[in-house]
N, CA, C, O and CB atoms as a CASP TS submission, in Angstrom:
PFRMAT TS
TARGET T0000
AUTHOR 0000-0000-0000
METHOD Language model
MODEL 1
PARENT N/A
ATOM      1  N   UNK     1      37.659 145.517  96.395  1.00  0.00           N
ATOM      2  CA  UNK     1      38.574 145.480  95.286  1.00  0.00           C
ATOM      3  C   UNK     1      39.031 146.894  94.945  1.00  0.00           C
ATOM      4  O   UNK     1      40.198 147.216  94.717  1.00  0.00           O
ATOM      5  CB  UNK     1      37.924 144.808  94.076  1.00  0.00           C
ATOM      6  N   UNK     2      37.927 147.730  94.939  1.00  0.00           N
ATOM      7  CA  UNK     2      38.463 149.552  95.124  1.00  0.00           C
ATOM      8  C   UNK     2      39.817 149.645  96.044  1.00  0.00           C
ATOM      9  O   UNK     2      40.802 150.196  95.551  1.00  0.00           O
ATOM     10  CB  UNK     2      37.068 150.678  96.141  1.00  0.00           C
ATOM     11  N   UNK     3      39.867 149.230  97.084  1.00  0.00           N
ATOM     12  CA  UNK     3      40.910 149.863  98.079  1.00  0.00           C
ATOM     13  C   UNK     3      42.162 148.951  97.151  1.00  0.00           C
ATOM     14  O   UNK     3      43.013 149.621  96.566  1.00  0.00           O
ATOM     15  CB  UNK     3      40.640 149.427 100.161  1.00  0.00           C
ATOM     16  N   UNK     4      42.202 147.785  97.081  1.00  0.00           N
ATOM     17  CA  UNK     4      43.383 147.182  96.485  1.00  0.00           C
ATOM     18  C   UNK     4      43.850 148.089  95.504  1.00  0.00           C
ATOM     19  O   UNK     4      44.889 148.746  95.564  1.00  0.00           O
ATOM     20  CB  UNK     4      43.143 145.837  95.888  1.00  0.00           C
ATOM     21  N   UNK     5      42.841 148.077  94.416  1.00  0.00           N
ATOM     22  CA  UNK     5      43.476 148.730  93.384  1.00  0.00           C
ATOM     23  C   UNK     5      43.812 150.250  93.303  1.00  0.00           C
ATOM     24  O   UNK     5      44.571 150.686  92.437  1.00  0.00           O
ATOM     25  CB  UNK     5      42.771 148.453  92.409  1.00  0.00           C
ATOM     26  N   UNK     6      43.215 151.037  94.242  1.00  0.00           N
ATOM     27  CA  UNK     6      43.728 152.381  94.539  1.00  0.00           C
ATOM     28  C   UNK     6      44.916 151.966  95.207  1.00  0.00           C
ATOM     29  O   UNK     6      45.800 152.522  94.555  1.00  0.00           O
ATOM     30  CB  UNK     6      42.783 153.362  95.400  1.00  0.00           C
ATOM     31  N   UNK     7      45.544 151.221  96.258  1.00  0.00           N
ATOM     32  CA  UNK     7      46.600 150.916  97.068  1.00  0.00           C
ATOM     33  C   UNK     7      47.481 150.646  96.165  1.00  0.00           C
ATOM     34  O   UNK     7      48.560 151.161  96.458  1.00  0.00           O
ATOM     35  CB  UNK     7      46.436 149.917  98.025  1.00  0.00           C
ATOM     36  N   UNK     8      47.502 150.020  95.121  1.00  0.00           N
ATOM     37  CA  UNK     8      48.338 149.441  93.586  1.00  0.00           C
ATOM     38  C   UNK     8      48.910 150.636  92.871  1.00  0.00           C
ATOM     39  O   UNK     8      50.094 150.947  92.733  1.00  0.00           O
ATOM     40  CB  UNK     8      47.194 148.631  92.325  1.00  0.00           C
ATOM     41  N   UNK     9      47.925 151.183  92.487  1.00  0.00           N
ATOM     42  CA  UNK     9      48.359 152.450  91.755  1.00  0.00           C
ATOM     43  C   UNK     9      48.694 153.497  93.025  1.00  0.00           C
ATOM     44  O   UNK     9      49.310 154.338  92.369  1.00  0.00           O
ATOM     45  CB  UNK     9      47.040 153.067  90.635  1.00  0.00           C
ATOM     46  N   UNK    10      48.702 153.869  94.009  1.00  0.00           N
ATOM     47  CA  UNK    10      49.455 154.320  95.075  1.00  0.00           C
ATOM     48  C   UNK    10      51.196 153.886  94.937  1.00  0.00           C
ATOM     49  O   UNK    10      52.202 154.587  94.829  1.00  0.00           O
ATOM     50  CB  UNK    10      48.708 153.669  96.401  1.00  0.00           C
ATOM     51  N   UNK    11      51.047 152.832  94.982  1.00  0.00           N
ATOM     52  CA  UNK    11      52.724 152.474  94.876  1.00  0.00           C
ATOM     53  C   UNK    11      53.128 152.050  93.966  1.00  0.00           C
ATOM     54  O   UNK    11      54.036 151.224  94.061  1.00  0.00           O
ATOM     55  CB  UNK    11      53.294 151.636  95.638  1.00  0.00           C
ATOM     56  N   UNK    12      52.591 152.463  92.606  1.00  0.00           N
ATOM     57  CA  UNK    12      53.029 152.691  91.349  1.00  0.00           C
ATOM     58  C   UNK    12      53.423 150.920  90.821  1.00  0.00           C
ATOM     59  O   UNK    12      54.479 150.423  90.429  1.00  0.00           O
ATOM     60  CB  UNK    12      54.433 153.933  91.424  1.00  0.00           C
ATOM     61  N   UNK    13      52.159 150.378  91.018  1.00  0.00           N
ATOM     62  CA  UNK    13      52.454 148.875  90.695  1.00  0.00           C
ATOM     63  C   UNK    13      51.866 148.921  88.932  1.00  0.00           C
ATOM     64  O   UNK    13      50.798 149.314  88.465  1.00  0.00           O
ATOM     65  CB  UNK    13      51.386 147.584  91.972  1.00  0.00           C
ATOM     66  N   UNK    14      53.129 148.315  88.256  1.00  0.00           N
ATOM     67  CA  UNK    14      52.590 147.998  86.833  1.00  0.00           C
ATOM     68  C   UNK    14      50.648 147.526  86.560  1.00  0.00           C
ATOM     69  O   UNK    14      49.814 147.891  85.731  1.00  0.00           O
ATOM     70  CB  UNK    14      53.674 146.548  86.384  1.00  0.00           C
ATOM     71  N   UNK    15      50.604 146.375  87.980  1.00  0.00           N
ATOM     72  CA  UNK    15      49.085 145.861  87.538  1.00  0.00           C
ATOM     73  C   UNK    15      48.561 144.838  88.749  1.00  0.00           C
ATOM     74  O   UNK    15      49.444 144.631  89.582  1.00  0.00           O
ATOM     75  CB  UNK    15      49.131 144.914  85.883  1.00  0.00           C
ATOM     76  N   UNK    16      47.881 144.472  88.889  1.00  0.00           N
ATOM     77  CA  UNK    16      47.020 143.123  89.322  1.00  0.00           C
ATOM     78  C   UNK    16      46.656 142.239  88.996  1.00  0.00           C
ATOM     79  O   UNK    16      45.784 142.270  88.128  1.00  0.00           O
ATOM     80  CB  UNK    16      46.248 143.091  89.586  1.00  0.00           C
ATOM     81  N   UNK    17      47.054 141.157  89.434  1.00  0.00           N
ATOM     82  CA  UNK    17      46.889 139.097  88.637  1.00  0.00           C
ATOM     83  C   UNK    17      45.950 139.134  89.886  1.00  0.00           C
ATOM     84  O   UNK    17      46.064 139.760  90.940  1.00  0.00           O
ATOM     85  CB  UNK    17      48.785 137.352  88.639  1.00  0.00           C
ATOM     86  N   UNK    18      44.731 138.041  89.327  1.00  0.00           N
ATOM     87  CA  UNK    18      44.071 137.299  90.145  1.00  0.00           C
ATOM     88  C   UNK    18      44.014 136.061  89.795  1.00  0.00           C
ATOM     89  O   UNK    18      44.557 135.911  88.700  1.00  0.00           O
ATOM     90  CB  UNK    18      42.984 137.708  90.347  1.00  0.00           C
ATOM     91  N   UNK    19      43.549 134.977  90.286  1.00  0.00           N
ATOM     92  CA  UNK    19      43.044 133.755  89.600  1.00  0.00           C
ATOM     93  C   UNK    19      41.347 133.829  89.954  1.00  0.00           C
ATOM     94  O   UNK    19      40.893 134.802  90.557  1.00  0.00           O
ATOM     95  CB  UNK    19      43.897 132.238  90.250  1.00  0.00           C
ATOM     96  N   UNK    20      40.699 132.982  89.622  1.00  0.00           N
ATOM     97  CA  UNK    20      39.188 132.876  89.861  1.00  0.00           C
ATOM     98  C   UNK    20      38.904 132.075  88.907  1.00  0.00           C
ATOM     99  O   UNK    20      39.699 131.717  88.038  1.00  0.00           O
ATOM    100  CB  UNK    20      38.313 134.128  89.823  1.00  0.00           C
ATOM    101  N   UNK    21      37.245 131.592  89.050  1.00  0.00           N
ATOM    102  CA  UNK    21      36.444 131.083  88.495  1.00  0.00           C
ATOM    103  C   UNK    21      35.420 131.876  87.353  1.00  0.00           C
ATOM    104  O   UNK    21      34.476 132.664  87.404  1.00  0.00           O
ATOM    105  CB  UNK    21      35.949 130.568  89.471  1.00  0.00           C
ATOM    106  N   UNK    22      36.314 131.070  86.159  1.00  0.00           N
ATOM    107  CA  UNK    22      35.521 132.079  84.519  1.00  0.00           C
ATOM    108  C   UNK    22      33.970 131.766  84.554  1.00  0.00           C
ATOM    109  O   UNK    22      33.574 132.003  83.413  1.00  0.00           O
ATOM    110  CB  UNK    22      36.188 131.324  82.511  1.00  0.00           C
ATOM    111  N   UNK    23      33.135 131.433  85.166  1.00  0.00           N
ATOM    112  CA  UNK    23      31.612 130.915  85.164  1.00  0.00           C
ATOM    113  C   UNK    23      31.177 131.642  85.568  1.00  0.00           C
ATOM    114  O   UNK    23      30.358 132.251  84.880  1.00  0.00           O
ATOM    115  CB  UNK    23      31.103 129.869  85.721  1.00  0.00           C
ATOM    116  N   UNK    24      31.439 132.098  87.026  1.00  0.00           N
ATOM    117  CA  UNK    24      30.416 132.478  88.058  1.00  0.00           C
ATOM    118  C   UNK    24      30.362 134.047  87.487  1.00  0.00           C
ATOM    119  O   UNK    24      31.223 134.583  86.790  1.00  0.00           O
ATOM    120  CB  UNK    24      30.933 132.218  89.876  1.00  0.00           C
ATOM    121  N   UNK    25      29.220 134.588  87.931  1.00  0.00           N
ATOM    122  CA  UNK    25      28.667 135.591  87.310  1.00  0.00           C
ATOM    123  C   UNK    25      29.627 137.060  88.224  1.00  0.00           C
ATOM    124  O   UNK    25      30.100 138.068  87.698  1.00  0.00           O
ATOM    125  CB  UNK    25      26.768 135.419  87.499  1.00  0.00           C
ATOM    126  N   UNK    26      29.642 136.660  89.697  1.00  0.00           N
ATOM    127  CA  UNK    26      30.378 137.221  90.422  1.00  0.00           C
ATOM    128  C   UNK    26      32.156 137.353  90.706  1.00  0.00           C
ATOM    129  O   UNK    26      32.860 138.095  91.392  1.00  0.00           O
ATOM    130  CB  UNK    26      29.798 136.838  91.205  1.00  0.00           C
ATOM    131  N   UNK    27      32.374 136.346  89.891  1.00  0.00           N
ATOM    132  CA  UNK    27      33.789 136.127  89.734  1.00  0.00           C
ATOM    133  C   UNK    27      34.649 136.572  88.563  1.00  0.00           C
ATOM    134  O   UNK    27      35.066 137.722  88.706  1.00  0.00           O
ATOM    135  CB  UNK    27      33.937 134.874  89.801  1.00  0.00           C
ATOM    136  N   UNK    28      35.149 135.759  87.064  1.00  0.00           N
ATOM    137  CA  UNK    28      35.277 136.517  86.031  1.00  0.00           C
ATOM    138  C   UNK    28      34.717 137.595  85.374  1.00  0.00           C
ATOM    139  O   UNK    28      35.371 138.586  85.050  1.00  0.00           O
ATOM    140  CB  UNK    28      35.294 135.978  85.471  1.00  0.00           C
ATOM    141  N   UNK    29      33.123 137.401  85.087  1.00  0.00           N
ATOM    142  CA  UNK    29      32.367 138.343  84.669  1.00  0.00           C
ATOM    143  C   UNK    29      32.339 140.026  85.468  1.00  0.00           C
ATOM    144  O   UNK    29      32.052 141.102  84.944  1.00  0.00           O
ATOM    145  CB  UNK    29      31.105 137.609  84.725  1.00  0.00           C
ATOM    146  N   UNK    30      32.750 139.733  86.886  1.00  0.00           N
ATOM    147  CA  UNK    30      32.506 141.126  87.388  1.00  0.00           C
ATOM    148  C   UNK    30      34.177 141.096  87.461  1.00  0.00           C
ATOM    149  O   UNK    30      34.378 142.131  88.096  1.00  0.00           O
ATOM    150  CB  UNK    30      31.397 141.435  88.986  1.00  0.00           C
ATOM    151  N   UNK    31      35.105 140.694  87.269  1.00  0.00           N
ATOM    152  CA  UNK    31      36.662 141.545  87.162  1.00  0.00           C
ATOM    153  C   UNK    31      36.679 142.161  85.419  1.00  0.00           C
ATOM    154  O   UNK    31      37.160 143.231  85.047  1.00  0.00           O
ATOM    155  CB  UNK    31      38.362 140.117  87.493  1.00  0.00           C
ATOM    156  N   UNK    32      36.257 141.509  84.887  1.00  0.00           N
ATOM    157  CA  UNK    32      35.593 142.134  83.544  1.00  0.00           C
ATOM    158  C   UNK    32      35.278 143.052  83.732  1.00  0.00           C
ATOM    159  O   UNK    32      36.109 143.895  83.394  1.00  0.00           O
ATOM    160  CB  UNK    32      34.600 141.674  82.921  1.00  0.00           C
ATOM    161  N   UNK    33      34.115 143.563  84.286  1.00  0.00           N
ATOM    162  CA  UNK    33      33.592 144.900  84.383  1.00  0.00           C
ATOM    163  C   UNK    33      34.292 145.873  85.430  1.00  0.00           C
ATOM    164  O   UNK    33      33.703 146.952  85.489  1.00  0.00           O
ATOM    165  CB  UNK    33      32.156 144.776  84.713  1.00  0.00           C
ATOM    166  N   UNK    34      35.289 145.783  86.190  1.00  0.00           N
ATOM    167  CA  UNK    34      36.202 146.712  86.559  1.00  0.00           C
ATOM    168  C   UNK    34      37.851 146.766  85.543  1.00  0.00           C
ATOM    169  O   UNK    34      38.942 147.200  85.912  1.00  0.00           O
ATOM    170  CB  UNK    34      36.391 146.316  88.181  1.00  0.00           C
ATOM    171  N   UNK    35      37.533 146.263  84.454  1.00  0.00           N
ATOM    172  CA  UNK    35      38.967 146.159  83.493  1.00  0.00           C
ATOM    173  C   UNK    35      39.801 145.160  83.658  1.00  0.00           C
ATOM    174  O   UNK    35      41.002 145.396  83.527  1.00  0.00           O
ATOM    175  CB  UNK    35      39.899 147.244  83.642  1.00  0.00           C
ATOM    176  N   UNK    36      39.420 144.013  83.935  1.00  0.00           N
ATOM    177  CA  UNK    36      40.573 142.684  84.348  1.00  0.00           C
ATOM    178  C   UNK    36      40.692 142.145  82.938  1.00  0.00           C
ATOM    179  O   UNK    36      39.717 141.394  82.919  1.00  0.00           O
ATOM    180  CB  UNK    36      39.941 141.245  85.615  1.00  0.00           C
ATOM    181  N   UNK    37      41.125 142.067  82.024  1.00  0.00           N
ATOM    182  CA  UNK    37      41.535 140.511  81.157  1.00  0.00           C
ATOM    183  C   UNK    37      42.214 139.125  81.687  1.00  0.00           C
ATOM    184  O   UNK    37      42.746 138.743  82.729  1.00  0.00           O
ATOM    185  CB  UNK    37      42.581 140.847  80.094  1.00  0.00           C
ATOM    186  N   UNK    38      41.952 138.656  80.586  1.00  0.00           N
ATOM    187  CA  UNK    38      42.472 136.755  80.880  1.00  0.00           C
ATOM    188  C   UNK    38      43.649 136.998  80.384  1.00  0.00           C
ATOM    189  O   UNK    38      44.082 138.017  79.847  1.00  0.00           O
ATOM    190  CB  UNK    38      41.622 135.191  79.937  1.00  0.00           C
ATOM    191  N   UNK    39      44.061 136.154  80.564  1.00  0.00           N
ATOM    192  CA  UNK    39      45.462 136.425  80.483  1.00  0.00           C
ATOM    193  C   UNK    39      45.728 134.882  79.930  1.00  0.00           C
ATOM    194  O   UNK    39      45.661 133.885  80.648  1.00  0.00           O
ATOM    195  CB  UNK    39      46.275 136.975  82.036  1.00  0.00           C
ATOM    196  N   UNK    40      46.003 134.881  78.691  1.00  0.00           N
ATOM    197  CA  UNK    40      46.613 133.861  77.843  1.00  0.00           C
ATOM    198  C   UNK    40      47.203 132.750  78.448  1.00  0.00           C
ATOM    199  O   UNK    40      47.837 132.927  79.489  1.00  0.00           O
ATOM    200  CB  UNK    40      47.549 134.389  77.077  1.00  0.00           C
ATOM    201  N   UNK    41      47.097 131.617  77.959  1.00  0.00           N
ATOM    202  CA  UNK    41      47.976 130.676  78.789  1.00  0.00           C
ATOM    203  C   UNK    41      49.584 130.979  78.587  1.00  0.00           C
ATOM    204  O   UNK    41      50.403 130.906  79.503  1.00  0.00           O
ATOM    205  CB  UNK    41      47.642 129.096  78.332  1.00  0.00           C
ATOM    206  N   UNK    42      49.806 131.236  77.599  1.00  0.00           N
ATOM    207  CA  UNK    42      50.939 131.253  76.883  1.00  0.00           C
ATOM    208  C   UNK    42      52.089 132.312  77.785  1.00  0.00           C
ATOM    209  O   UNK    42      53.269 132.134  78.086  1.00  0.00           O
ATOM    210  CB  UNK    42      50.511 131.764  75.301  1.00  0.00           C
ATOM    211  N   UNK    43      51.109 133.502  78.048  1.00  0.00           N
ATOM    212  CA  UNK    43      51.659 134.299  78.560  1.00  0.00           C
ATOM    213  C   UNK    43      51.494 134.314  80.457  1.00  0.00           C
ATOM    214  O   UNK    43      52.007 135.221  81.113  1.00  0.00           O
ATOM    215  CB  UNK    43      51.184 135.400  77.743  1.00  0.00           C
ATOM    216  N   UNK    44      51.065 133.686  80.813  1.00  0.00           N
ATOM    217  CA  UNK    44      51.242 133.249  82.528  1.00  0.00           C
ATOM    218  C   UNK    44      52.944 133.486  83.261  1.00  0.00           C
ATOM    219  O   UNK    44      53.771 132.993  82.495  1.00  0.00           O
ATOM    220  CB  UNK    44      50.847 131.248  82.647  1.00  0.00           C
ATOM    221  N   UNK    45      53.282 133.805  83.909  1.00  0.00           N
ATOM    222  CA  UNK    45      54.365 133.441  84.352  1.00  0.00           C
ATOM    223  C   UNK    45      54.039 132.292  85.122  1.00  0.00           C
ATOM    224  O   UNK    45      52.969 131.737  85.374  1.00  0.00           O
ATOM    225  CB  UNK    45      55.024 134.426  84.981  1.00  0.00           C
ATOM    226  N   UNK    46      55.314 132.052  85.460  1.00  0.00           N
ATOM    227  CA  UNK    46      55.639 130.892  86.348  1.00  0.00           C
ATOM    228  C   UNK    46      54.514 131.197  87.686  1.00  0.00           C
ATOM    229  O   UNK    46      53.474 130.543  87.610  1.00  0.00           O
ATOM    230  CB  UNK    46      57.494 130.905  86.832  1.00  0.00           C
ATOM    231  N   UNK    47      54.602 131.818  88.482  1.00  0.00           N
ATOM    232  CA  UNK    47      53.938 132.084  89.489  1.00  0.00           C
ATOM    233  C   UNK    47      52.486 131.612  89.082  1.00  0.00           C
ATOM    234  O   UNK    47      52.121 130.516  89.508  1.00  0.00           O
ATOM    235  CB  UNK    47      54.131 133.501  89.872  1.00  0.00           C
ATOM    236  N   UNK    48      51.910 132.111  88.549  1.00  0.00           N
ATOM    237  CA  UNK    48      50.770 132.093  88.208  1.00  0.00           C
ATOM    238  C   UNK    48      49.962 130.778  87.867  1.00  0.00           C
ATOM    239  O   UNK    48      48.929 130.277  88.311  1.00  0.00           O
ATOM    240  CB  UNK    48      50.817 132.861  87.335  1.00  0.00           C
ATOM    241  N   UNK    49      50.910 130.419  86.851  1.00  0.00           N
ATOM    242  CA  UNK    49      50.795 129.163  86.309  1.00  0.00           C
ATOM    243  C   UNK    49      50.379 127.905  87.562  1.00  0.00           C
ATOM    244  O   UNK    49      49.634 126.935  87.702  1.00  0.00           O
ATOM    245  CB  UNK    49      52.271 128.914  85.543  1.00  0.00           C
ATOM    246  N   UNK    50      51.536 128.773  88.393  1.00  0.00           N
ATOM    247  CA  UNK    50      51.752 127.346  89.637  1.00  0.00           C
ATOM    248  C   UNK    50      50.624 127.813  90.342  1.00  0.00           C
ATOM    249  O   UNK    50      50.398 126.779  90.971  1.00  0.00           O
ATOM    250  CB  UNK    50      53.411 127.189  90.841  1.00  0.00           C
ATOM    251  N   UNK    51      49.657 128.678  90.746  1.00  0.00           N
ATOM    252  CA  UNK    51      48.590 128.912  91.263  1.00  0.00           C
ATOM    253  C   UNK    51      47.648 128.128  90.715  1.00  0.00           C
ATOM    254  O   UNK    51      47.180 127.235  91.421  1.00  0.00           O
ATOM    255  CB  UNK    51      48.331 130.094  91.236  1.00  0.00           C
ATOM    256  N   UNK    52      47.184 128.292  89.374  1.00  0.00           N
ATOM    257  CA  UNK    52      46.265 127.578  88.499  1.00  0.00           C
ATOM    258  C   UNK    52      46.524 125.703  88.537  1.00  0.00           C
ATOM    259  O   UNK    52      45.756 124.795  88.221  1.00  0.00           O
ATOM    260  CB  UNK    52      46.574 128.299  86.870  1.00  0.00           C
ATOM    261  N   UNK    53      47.240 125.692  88.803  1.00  0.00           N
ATOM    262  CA  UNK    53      47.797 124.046  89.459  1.00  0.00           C
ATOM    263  C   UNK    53      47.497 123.403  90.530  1.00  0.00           C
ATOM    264  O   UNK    53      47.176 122.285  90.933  1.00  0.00           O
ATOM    265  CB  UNK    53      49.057 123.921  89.748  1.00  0.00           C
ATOM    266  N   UNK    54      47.727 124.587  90.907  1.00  0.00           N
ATOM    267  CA  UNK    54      47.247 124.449  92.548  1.00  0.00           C
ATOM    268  C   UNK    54      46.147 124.519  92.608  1.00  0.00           C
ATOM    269  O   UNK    54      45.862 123.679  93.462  1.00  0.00           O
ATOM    270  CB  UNK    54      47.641 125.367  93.554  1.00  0.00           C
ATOM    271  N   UNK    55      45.124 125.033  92.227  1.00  0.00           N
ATOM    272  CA  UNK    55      43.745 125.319  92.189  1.00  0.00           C
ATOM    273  C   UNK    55      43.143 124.115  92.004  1.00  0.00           C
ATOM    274  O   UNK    55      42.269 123.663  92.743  1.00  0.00           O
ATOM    275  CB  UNK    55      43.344 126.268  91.200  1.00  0.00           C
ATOM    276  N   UNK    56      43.738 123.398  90.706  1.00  0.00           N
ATOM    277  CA  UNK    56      43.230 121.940  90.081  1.00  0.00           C
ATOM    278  C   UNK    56      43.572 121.355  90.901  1.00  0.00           C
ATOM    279  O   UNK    56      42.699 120.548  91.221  1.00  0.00           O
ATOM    280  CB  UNK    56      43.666 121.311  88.817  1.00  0.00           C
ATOM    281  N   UNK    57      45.057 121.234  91.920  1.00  0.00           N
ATOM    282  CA  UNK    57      45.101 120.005  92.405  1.00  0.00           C
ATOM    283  C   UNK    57      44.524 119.796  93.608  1.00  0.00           C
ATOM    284  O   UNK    57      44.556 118.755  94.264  1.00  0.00           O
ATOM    285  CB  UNK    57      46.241 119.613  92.448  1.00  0.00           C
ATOM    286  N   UNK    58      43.902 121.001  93.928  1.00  0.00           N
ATOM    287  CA  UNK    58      42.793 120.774  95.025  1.00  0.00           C
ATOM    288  C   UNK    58      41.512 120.537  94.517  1.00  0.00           C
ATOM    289  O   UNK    58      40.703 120.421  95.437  1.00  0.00           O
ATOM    290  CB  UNK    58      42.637 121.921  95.938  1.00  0.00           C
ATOM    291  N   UNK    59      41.105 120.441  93.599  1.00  0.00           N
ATOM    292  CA  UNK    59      40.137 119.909  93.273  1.00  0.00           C
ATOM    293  C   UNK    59      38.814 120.805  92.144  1.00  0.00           C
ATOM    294  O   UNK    59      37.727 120.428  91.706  1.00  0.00           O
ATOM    295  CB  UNK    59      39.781 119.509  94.615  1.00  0.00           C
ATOM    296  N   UNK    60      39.436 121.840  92.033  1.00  0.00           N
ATOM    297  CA  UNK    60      38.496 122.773  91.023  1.00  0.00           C
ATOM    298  C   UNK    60      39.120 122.005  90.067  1.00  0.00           C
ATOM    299  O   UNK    60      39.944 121.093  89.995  1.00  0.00           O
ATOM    300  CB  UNK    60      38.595 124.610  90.884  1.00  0.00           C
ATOM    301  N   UNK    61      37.882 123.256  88.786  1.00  0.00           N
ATOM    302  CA  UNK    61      37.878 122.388  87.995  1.00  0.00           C
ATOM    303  C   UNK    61      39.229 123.510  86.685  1.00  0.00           C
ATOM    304  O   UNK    61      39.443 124.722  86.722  1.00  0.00           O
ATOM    305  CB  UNK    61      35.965 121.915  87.574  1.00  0.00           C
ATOM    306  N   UNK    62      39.702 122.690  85.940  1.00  0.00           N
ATOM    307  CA  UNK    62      41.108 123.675  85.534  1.00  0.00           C
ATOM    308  C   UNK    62      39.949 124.528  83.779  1.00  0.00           C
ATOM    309  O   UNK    62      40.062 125.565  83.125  1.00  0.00           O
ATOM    310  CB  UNK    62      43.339 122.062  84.888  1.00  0.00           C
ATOM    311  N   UNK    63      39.179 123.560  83.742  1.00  0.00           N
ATOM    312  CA  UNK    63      38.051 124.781  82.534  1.00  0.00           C
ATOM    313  C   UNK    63      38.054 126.075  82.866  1.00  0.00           C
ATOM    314  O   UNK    63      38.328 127.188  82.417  1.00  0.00           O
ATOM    315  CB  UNK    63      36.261 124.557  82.521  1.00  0.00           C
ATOM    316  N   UNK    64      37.431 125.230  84.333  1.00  0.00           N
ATOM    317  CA  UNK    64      36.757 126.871  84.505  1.00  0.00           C
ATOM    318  C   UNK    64      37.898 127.766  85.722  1.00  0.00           C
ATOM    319  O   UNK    64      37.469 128.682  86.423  1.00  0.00           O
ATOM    320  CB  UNK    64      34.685 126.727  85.388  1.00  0.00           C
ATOM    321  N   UNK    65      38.982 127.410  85.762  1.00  0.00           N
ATOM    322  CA  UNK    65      39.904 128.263  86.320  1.00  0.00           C
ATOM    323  C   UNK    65      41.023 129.612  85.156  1.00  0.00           C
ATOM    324  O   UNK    65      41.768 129.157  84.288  1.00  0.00           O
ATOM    325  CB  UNK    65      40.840 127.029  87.099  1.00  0.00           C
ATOM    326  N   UNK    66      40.962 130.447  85.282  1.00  0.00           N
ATOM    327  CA  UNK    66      41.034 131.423  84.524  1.00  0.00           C
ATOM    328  C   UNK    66      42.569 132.570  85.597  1.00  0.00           C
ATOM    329  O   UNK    66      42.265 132.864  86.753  1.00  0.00           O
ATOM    330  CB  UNK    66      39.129 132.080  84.339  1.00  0.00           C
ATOM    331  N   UNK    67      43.652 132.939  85.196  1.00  0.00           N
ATOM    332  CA  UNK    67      44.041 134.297  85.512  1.00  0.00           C
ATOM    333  C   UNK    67      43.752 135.454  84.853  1.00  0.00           C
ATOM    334  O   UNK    67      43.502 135.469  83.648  1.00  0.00           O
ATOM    335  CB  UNK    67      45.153 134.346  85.555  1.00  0.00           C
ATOM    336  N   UNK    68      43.764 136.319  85.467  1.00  0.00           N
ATOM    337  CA  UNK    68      43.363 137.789  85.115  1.00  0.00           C
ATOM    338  C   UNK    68      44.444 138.851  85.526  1.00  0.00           C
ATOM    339  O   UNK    68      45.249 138.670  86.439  1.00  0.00           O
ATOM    340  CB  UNK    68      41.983 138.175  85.868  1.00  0.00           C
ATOM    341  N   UNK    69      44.358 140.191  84.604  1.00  0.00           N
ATOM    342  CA  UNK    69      45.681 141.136  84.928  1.00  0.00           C
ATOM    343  C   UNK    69      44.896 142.465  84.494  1.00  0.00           C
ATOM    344  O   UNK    69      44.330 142.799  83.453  1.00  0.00           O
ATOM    345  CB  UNK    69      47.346 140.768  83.890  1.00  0.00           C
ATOM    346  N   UNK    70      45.126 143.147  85.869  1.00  0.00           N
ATOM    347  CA  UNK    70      44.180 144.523  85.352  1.00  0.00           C
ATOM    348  C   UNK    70      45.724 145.496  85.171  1.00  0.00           C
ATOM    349  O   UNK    70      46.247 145.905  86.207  1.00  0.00           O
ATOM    350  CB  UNK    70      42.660 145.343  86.931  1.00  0.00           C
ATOM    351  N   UNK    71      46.237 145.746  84.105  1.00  0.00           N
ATOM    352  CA  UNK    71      47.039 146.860  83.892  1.00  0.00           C
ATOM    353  C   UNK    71      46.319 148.188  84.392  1.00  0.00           C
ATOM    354  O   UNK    71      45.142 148.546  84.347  1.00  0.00           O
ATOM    355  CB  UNK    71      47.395 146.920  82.412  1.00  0.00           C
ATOM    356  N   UNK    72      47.717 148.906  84.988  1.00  0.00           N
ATOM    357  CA  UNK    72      47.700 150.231  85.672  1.00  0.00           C
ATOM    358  C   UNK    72      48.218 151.398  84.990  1.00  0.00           C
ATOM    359  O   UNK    72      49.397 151.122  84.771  1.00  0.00           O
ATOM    360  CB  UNK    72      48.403 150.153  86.841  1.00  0.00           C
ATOM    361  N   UNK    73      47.985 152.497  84.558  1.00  0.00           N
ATOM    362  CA  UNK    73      48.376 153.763  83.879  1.00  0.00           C
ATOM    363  C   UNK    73      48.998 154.548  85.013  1.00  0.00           C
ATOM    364  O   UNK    73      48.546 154.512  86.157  1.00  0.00           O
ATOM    365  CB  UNK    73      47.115 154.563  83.162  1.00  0.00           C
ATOM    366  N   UNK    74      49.758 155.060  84.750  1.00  0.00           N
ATOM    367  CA  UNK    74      50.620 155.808  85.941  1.00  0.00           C
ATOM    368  C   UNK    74      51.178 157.667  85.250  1.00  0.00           C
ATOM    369  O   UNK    74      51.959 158.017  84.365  1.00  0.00           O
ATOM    370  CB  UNK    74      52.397 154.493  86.300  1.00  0.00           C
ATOM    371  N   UNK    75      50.468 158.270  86.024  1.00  0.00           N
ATOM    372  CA  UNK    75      50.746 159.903  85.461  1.00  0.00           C
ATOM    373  C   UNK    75      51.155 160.727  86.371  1.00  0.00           C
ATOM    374  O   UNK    75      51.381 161.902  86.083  1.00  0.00           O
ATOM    375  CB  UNK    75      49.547 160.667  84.904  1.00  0.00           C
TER
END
């Protein structure tokens, strides 16, 4: 996840969306601890949204499906 997000801020990307699972200790909890937030339903774009859909309509579960957005500082 280091190389992504150095590669991000390399080409001056606003940020990083993921989707994942809010439970697992290795999944939400550790994008947490490198600076990820959830990201509101409200505020999802379209894209995203349609990921989290997709997720359910394969068969996870949509509780515990979560997006995340690590904003990038650029100097």
């Amino acid at each position: 996840m280091s190389v992504a997000i150095k590669e991000a801020a390399k080409r001056s990307l606003h940020g990083i969306t993921l989707t994942t699972d809010r439970s697992i200790p290795f999944n939400a909890p550790f994008y947490c601890k490198l600076g990820f937030q959830e990201i509101a339903e409200s505020d999802l774009s379209p894209f995203l949204a349609s990921i989290l859909q997709a997720d359910v309509a394969n068969g996870l579960s949509a509780e515990r499906r979560v997006a995340m957005r690590l904003l990038l500082s650029h100097q």
